[in-house]
Backbone as a chain_set.jsonl record, in Angstrom:
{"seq": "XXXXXXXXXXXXXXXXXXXXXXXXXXXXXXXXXXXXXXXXXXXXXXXXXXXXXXXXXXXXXXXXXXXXXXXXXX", "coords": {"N": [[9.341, -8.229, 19.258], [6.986, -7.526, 17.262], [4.027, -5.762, 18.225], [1.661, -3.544, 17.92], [0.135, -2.11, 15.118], [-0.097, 0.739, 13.405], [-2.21, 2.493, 11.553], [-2.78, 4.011, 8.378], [-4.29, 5.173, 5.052], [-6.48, 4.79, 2.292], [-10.085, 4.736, 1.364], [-11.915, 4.031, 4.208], [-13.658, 2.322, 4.732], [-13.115, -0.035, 3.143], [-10.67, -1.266, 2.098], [-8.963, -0.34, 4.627], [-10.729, -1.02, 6.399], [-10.727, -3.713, 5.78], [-7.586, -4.455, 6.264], [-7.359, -3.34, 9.192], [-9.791, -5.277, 10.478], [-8.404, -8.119, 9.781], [-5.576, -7.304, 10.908], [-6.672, -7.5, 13.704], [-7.734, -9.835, 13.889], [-5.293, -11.638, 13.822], [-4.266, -10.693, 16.441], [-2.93, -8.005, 16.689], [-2.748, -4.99, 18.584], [-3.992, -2.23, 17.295], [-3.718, 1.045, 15.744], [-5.945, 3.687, 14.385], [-4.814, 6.329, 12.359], [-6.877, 8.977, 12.188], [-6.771, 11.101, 10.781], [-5.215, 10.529, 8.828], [-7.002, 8.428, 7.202], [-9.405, 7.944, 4.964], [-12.222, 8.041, 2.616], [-14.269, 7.417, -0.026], [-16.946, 9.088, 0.189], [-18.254, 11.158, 2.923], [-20.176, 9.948, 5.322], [-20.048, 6.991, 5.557], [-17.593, 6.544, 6.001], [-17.05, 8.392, 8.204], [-18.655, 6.97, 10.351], [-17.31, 4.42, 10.28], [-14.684, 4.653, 11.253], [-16.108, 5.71, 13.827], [-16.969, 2.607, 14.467], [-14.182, 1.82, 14.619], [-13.308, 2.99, 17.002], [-15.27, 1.976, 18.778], [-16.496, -0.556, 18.545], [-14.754, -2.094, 18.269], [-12.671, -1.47, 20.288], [-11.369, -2.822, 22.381], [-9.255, -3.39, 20.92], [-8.938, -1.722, 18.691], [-7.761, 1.545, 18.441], [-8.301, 4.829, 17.861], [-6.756, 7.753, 16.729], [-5.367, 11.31, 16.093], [-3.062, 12.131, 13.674], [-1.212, 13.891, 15.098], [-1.105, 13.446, 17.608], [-0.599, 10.849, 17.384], [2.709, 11.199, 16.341], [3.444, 12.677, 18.43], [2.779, 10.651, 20.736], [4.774, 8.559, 19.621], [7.334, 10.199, 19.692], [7.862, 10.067, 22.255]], "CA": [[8.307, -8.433, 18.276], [5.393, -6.469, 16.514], [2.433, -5.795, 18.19], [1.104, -2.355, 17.587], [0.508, -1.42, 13.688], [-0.273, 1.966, 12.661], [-2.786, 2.386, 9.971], [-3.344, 4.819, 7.028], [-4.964, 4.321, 3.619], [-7.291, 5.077, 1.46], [-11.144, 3.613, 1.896], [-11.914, 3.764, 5.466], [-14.866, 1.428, 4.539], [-13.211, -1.071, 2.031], [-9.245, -1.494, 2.242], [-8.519, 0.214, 6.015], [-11.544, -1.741, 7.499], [-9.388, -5.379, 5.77], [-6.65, -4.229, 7.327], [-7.943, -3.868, 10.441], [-10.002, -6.801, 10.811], [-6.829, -9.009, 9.791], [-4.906, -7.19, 12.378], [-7.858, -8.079, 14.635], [-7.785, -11.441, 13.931], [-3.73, -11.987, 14.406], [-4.048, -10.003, 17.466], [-2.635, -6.976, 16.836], [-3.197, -3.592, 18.619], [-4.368, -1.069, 16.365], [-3.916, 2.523, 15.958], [-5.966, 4.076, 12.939], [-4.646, 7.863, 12.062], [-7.88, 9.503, 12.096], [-6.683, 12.187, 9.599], [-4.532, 9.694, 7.37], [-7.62, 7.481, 6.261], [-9.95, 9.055, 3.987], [-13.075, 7.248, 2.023], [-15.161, 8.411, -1.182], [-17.487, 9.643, 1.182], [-18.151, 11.159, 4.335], [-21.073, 9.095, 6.188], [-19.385, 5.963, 5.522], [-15.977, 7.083, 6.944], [-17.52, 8.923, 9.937], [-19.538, 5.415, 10.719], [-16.3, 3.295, 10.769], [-14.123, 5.356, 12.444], [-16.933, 5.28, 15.062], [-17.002, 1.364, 14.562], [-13.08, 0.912, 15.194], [-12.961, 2.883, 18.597], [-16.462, 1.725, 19.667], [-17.117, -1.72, 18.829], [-13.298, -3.089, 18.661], [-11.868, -0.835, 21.027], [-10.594, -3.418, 22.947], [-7.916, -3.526, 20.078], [-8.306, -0.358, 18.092], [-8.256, 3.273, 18.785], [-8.472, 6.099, 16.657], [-5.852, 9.091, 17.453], [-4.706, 11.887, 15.352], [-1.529, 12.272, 13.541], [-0.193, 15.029, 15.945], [-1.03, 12.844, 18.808], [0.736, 9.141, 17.655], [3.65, 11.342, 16.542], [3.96, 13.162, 20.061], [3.143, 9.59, 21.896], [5.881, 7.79, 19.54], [8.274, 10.471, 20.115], [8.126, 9.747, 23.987]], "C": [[7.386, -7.238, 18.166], [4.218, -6.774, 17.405], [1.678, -4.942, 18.655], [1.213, -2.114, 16.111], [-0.6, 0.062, 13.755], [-0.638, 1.84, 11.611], [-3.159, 3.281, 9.356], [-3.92, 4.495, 5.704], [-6.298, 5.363, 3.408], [-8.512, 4.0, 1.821], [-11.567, 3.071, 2.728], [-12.575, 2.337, 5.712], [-14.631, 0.08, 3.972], [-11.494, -1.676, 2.563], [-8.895, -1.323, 3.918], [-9.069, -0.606, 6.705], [-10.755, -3.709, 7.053], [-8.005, -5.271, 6.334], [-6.715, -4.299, 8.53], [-8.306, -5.187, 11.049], [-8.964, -7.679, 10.574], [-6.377, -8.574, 10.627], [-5.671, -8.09, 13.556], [-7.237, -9.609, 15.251], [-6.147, -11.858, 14.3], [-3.546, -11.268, 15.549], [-2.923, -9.317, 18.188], [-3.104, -5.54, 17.733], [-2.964, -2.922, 17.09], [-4.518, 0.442, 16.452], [-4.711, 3.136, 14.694], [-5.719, 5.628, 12.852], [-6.138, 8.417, 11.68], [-8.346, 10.106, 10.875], [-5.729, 11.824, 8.654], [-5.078, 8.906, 6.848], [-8.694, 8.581, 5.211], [-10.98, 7.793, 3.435], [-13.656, 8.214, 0.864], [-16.316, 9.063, -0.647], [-17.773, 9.973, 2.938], [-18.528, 9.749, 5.579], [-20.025, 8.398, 6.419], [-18.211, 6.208, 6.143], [-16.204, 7.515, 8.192], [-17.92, 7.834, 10.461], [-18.037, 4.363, 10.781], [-15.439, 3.447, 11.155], [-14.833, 5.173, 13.631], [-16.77, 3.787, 15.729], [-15.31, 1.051, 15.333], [-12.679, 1.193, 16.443], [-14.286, 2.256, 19.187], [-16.736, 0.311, 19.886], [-15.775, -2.656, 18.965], [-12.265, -2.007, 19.256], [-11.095, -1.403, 21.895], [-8.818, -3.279, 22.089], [-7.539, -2.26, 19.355], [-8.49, 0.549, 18.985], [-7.727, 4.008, 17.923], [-7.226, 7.369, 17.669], [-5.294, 9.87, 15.71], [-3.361, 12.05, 15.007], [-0.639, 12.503, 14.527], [-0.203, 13.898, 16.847], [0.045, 11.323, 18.391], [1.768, 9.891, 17.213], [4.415, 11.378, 17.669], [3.785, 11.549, 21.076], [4.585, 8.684, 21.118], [7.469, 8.629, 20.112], [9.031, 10.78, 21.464], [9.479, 8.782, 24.16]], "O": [[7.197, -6.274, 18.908], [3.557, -7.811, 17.355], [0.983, -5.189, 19.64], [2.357, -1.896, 15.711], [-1.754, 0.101, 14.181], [-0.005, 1.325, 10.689], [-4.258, 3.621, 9.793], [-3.939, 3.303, 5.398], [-6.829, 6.262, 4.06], [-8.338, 2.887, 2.319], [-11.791, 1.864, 2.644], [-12.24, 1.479, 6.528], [-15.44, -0.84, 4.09], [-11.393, -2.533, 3.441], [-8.523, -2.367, 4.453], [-8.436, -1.135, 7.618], [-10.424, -4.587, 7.849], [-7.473, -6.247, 6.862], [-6.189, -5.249, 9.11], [-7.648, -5.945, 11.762], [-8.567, -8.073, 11.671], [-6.547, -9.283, 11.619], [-5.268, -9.111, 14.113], [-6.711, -10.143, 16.228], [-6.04, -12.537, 15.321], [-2.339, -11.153, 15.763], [-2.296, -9.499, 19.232], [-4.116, -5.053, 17.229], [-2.142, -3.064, 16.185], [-5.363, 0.98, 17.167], [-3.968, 3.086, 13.714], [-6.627, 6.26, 13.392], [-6.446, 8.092, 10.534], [-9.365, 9.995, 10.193], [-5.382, 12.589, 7.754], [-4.453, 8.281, 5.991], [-8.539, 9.767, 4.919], [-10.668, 6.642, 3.738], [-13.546, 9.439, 0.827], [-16.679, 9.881, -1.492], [-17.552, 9.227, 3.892], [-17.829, 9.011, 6.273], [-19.132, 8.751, 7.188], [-18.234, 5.702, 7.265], [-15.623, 7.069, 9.181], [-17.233, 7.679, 11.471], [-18.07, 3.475, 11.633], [-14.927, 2.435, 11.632], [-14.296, 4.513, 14.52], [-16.545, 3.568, 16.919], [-15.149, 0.308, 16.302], [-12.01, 0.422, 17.13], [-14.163, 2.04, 20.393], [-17.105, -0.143, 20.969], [-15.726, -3.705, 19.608], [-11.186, -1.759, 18.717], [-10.13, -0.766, 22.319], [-7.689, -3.134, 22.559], [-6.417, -1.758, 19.291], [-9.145, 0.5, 20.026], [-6.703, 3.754, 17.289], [-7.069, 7.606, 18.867], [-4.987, 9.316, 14.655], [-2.5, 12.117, 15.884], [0.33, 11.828, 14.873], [0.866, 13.287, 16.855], [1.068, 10.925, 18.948], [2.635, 9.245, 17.801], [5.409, 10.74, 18.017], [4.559, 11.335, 22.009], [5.405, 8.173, 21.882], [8.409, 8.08, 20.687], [10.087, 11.341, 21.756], [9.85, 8.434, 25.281]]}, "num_chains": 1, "name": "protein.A"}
């Protein structure tokens, strides 16, 4: 079974963060690509990136591309 998703997207703030939380809630691990989400602005994107390793770190963590390639291709 599934239970690690990998997340990219558009709207760190709006779409990425419903993604998430749903993962959350079906209790998923979470990986979010750091440098594959993106938002219409900074703040807001810097602030919930912060939010998904800090306050649901139990479940998420933030990692860069390079890095979940090099850990999947272990």
């Amino acid at each position: 079974g599934v239970d690690t998703l990998i997340v990219t997207g558009t709207e760190t703030d709006v779409c990425v963060l419903a993604s998430v939380l749903g993962a959350i809630d079906l209790g998923y691990r979470i990986v979010v690509v750091s440098d594959g989400v993106c938002s219409w602005a900074a703040k807001p994107h810097d602030h919930l990136l912060a939010l998904y390793s800090g306050r649901f770190s139990l479940q998420v963590e933030t990692a860069g591309s390079r890095e979940v390639l090099e850990a999947w291709a272990e």
